[in-house]
PyMOL commands that place a pseudoatom at each C-alpha (Angstrom):
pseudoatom trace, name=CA, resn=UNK, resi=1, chain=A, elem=C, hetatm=0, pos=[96.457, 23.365, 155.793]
pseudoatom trace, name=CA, resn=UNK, resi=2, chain=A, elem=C, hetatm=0, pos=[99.438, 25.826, 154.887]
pseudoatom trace, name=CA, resn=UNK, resi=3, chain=A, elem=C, hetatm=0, pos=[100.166, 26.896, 151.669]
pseudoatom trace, name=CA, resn=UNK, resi=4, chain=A, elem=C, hetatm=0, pos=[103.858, 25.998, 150.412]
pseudoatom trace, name=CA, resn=UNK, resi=5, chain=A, elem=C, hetatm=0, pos=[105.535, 28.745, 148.871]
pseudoatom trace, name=CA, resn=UNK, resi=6, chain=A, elem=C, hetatm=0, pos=[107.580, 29.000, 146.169]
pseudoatom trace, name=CA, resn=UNK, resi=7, chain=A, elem=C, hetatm=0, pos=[111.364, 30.800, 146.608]
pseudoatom trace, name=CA, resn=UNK, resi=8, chain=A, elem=C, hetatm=0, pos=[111.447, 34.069, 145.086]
pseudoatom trace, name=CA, resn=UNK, resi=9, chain=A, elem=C, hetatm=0, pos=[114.674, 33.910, 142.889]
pseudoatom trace, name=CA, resn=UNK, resi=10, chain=A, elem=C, hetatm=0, pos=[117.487, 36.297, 142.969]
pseudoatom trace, name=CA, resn=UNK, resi=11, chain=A, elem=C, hetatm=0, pos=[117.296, 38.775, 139.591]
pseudoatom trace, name=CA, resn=UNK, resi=12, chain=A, elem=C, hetatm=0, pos=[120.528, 40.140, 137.811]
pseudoatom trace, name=CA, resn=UNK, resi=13, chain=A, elem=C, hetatm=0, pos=[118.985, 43.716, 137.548]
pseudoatom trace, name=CA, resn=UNK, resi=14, chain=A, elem=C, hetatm=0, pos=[115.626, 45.850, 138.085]
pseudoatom trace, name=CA, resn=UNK, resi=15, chain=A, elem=C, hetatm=0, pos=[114.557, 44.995, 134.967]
pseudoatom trace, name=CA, resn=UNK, resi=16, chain=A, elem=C, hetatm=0, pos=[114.478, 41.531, 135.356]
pseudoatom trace, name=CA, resn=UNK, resi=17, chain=A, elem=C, hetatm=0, pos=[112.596, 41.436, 138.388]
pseudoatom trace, name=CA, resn=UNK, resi=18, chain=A, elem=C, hetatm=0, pos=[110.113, 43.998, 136.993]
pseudoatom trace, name=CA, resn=UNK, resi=19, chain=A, elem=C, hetatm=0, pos=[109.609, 41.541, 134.134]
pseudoatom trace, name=CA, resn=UNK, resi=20, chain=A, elem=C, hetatm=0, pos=[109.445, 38.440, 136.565]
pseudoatom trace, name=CA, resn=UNK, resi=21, chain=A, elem=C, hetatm=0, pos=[106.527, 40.079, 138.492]
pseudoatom trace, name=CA, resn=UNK, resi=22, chain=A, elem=C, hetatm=0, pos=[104.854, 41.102, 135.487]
pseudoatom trace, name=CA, resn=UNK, resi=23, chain=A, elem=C, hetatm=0, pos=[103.785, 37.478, 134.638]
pseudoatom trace, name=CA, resn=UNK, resi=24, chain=A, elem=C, hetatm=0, pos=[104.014, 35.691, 137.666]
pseudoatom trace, name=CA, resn=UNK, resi=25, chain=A, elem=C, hetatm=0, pos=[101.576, 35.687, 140.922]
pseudoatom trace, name=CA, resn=UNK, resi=26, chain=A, elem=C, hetatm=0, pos=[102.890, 37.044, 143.784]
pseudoatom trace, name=CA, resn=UNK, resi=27, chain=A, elem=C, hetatm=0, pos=[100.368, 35.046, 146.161]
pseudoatom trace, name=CA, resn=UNK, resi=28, chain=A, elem=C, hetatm=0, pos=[102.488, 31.978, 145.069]
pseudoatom trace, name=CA, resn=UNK, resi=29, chain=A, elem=C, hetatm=0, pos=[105.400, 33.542, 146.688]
pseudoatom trace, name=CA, resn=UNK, resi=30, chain=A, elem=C, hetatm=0, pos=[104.702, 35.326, 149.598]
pseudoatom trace, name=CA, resn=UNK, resi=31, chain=A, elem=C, hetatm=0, pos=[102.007, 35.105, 152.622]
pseudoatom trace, name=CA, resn=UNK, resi=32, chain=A, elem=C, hetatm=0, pos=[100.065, 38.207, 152.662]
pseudoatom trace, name=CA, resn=UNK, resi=33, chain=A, elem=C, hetatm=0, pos=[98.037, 37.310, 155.600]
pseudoatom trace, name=CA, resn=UNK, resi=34, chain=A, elem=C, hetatm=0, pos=[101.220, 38.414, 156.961]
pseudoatom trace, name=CA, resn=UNK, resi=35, chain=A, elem=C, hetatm=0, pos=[101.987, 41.452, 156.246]
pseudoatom trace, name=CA, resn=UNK, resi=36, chain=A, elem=C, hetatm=0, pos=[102.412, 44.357, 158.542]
pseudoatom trace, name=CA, resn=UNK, resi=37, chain=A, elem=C, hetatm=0, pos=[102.014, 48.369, 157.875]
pseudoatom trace, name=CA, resn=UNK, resi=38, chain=A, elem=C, hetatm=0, pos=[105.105, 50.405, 158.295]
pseudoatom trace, name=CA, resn=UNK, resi=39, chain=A, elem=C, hetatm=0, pos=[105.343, 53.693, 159.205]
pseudoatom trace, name=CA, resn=UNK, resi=40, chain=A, elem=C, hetatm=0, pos=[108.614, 55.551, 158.113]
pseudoatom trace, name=CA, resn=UNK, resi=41, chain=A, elem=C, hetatm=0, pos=[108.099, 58.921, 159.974]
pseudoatom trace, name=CA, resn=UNK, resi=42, chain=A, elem=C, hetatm=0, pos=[111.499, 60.612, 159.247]
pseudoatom trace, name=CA, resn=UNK, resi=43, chain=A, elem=C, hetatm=0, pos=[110.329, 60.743, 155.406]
pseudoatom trace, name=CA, resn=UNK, resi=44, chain=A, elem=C, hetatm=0, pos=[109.937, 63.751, 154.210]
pseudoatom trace, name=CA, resn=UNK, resi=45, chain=A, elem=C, hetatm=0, pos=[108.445, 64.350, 150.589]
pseudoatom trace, name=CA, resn=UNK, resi=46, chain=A, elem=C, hetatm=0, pos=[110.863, 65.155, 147.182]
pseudoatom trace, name=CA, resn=UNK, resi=47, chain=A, elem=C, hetatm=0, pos=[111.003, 68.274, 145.151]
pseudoatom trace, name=CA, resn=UNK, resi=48, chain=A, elem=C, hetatm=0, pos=[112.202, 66.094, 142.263]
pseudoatom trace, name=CA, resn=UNK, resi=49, chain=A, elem=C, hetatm=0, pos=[110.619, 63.837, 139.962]
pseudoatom trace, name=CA, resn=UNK, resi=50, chain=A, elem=C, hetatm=0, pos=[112.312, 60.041, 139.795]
pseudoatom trace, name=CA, resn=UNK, resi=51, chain=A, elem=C, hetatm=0, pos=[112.907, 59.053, 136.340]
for i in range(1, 51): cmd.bond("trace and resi %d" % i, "trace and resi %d" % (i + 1))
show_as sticks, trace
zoom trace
């Protein structure tokens, strides 16, 4: 039997989603069993810290 998902909402800011996934499960929103790996060759490592 497959799982119905719930729709992610759409978040005003960062913040808001950051708060949103803080206290809600993400399994009820998206199919892991899915999920594929990504490679992003190209990237290449920062000198500078992200803040």
């Amino acid at each position: 039997m497959r799982k119905l998902l719930k729709t992610i909402p759409v978040f005003a800011n960062e913040t808001e989603e950051q708060v949103f996934w803080e206290t809600h499960d993400s399994t009820e929103y998206l199919d892991w069993g899915k999920i594929q790996s990504v490679v992003l060759p190209n990237l290449k490592p920062t000198t500078q810290p992200s803040y």
